[in-house]
N, C-alpha and C positions, 0 to 999 in steps of 0.2 A: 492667909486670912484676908488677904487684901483683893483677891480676885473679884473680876466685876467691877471694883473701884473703879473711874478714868484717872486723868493725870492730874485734870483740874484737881476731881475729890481727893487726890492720893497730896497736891498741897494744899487743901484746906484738911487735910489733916496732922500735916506736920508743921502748920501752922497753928492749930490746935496744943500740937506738942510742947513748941518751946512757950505758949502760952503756959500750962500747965508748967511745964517743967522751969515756971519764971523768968525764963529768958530773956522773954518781952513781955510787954504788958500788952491793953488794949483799951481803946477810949479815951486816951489822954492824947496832947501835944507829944509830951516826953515819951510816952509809946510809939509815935509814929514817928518821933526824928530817930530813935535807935534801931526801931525797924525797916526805915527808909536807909540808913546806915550800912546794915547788916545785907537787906538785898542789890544795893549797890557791890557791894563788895563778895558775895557768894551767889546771887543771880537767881536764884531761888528757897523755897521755904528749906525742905528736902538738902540740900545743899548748907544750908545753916546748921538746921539739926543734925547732921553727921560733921561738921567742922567742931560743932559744941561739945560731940560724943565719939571723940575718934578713935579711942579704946574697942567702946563697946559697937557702935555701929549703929545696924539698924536691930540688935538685941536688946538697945537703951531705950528704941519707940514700942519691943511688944513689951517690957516691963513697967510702963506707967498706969496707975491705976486707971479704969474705967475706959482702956483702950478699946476692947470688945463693944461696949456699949455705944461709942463715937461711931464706928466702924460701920454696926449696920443703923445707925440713926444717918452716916452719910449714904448706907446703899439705898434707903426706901424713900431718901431726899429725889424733889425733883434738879434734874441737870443744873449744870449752870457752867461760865465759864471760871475762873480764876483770871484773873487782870494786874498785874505788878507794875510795877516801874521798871522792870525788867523786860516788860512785854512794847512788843511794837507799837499794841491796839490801847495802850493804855492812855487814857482820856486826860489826865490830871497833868501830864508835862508844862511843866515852869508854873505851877500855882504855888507858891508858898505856903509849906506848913498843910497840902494836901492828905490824906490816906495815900499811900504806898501801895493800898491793894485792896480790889472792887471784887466781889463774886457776884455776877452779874447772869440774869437769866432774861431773855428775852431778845427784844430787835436792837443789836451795839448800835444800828444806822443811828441812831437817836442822837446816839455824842454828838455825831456830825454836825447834826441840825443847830436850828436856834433856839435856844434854853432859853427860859426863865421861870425863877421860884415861885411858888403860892403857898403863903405860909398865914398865919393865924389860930387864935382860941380855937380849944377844942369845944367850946360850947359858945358858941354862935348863937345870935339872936334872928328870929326870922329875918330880918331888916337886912341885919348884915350879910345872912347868908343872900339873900334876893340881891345885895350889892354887890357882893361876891361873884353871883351868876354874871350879872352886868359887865362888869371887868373879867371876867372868862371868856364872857362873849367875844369881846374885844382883843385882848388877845390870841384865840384862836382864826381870826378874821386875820392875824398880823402873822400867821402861822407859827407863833410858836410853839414849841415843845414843851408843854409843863412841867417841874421839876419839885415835888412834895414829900412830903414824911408819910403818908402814910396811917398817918394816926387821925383820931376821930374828930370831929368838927369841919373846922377848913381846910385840912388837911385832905380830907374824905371827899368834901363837895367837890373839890378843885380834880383830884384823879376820875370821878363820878363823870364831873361836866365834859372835861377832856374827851373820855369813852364814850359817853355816849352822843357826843355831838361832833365826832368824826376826827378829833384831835388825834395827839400824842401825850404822851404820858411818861414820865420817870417816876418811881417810888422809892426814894431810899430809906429804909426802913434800919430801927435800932435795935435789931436782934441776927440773929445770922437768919440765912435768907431763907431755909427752911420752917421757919415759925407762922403760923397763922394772923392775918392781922384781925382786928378789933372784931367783932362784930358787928359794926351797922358796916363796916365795909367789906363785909362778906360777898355780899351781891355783885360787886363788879368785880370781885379778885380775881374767877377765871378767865375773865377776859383780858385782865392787866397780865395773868400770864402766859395767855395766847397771843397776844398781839401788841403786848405793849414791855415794859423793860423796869425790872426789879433790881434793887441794888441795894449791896451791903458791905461794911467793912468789917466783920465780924466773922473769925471761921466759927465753922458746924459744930458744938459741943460745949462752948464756951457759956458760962453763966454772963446771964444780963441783969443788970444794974440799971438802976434809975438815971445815973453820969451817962449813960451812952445813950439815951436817948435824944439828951441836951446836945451829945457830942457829935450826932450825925448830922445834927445841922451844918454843920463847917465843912461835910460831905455832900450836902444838900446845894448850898450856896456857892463851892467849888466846882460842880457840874453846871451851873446855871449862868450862861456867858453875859446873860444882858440883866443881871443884877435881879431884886427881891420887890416883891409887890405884897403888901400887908394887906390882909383883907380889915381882920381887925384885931388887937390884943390890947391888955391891962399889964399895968407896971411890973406884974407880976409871973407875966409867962413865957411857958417859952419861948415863944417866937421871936424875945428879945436877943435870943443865942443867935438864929438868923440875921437878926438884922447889926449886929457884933461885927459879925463873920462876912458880911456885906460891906460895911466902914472899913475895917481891917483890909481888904481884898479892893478896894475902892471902884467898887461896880456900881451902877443907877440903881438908886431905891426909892423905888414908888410905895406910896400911903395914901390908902381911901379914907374920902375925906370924914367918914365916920369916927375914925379916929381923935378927931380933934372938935372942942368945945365939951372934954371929958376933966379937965384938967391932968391928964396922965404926964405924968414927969419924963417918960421918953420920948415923948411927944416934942415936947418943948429940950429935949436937949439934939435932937436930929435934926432940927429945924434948918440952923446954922449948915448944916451937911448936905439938906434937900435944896440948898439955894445954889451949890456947884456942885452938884450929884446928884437930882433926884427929881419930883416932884410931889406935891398932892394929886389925887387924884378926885375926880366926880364919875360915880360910877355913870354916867350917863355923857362922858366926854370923851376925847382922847385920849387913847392912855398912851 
């Protein structure tokens, strides 16, 4: 039942398994130290799940409900690699507390490159977005490789401006890598997966929850080597996950200066942290 699958799909579906079959979890810290654990010590998904089920084999994967249905939702997916900490090419080595395992579609060269995040509200005011462009400009002139979620607002301008003005692009996205994104960012998705590089730590089958969108930022900000630039956010969003995951990880974190004279209480407590890690930013300066 598994023909046609590659090897990749064949462990993002037995990673799928021990999800289901509770093994592991997904989206948490404590999911990813026990499955960082587990492929340490078995070297693959496939290899887990048969150490878990040693009775039954691989009779214990066609027995789980809703197998059939994972099965061909991974044949009509488009390709991708599977990336572990097992793997050669895997990008995350010595980050504390990274994802264990990237399904990744599109150009790996990108790892190589030089990263940095663009994160912010998903509803932008023109202003900010125009300031946004500003600082896009800026670092694509620095050649970076942009590193985003995916999601709509600044998220969306930031992969947009990338693409269409000759950049690089990463999109890690909170659903397994097969799902459609938003809609205003529809328009450049096939180009983001023609020539640019999709990433997820979520196998194929898995229900998504509102935690794992908060939680890919820490996957976001662990691929991004020269730290987080805010275009803009409120006390209240997420993009404060990023910038968590930035302090923790202690990379440069840049903040436009639209940000401040808001009274925002993040604002004023990073302050202290942009003074040995960071700066302000003027979208109209060096960034």
């Amino acid at each position: 039942m598994f023909e046609g699958l590659s090897v990749d799909k064949l462990e993002s579906l037995y990673h799928w398994a021990l999800v289901k079959t509770k093994v592991v979890g997904v989206g948490s810290k404590k999911a990813d130290r026990t499955l960082t654990e587990l492929l340490e010590k078995h070297g693959s998904f496939e290899q887990i799940f048969l150490a878990q089920n040693r009775l039954m084999g691989e009779d214990a994967l066609i027995s789980i409900p809703e197998l059939d249905k994972v099965v061909r939702e991974l044949a009509r997916s488009i390709e991708f690699q599977t990336l572990t900490i097992a793997s050669d090419d895997y990008p995350l080595k010595g980050i504390e507390g990274a994802t264990p395992v990237l399904y990744v579609h599109g150009n790996t060269d990108f790892f190589g490159k030089k990263t940095i995040a663009v994160v912010g509200t998903r509803h932008p005011s023109e202003r900010q977005i125009a300031d946004g462009k500003m600082a896009m400009h800026q670092m694509l002139e620095k050649d970076y490789t942009i590193v985003s979620g995916l999601a709509m607002g600044c998220d969306g301008m930031a992969h947009r401006y990338a693409i269409e003005n000759e950049g690089r692009t990463i999109a890690v996205v909170g659903t397994p890598i097969n799902k459609n994104p938003v809609q205003e960012n529809r328009d450049f998705y096939d180009a983001l997966l023609a020539d640019h590089l999709l990433v997820s730590q979520f196998p194929i089958g898995v229900r998504t929850f509102p935690a794992h969108f908060a939680y890919r930022n820490h996957t976001t900000v662990s691929l991004a080597q020269e730290g987080v630039v805010v275009i803009h956010a409120g006390d209240k969003s997420g993009t404060l996950h990023a910038v968590k995951v930035c302090r923790e990880q202690e990379k440069p974190l840049r903040i436009l200066q639209n940000n401040f004279g808001k009274g925002y209480k993040w604002v004023e407590d990073v302050v202290p942290y942009l003074k040995t890690n960071g700066k302000v930013v003027k979208p109209d300066a060096d960034s």
